[in-house]
N, C-alpha and C positions, 0 to 999 in steps of 0.2 A: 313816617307817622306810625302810630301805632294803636290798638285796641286791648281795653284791658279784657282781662282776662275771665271766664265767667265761674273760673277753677282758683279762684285769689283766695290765699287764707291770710290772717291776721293772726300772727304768733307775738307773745311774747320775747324775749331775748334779755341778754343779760349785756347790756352794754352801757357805758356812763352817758352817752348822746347821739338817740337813733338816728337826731339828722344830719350824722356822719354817715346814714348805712343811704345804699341808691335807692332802696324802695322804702318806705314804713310809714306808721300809722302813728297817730298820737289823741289820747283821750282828753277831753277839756274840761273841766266844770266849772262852774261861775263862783266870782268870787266874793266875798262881802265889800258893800260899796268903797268901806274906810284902806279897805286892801289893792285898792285902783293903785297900777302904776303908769308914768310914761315911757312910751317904747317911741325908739327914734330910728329910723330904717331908711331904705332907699325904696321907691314904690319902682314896683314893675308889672308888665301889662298881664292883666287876669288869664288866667288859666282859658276862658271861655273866648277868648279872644283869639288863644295861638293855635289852638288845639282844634282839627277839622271833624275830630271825632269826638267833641265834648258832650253832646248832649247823648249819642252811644253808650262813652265809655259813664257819665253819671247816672244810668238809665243801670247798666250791669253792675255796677258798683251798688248802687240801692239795693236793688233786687238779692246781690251778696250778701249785704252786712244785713237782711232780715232772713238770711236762710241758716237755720239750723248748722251749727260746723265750721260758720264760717269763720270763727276765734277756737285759738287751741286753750280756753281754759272757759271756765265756767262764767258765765254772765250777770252783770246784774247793774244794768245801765238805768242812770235815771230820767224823765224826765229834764230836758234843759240841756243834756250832757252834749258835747259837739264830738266829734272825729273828724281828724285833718287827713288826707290819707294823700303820701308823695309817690309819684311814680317818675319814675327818671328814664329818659329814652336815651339821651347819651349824655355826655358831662356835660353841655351846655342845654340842653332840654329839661324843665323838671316840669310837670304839670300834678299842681294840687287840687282835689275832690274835699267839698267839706258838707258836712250831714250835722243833724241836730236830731236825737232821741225826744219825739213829739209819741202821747200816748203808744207804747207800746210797740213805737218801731223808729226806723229810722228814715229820716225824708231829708232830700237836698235842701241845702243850708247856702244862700247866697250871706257869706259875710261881710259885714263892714266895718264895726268898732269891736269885733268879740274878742279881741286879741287883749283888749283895755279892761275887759270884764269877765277874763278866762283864767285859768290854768292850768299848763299841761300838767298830770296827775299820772298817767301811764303810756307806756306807747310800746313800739317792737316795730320786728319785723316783717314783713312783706314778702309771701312766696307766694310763686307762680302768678306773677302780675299782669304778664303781659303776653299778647299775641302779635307778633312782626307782623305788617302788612308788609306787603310785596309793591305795591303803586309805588 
């Protein structure tokens, strides 16, 4: 298991599909209703499920993305906006954190249909995400 980290930045990167990279982040905003599409997937079990350290690691992740530094570029999130954020402990572990920009900050986002009324718009990479527990 693992802890993230309370030293996480959110960079930018120049890559065609961050979720080739093990750690990253991805920006959402909502989309006009006539631009709804359907997405067809395989469901698997919520992050809050596997994860013994979820309410920890979404606790330091909030607390992150409203502090100051915590993206390497200049901000200007609106209202509505989500962040998906992936953190990978080995090739078969991935656990997802998702937040929604509510007046002026950012607050834990239990998603359900936002995937149907989203689009990712920005994303990158993920440094210094994690801290190894020893247990």
């Amino acid at each position: 298991m693992f802890t993230v980290s309370n030293k996480i930045k959110f960079c930018t990167c120049k890559t065609e599909n961050v979720e080739q990279l093990k750690h990253y982040w991805k920006l959402h905003q909502k989309v006009r209703k006539d631009n709804y599409m359907t997405i067809l997937g395989t469901t698997i079990c919520p992050t809050s499920m596997r994860d013994k350290n979820y309410k920890e690691n979404n606790q330091t992740l909030e607390n992150r993305l409203n502090e100051s530094g915590a993206f390497d570029f200049e901000t200007s999130f609106k209202n509505g906006d989500v962040i998906v954020i992936q953190c990978e402990n080995d090739y078969l572990t991935a656990f997802q954190y998702t937040f929604k920009f509510k007046n002026k900050k950012w607050e834990k986002y239990e998603k359900a249909d936002f995937e149907l009324k989203y689009q990712a718009i920005d994303g990158g990479i993920v440094t210094s995400p994690l801290n190894l527990n020893e247990k």
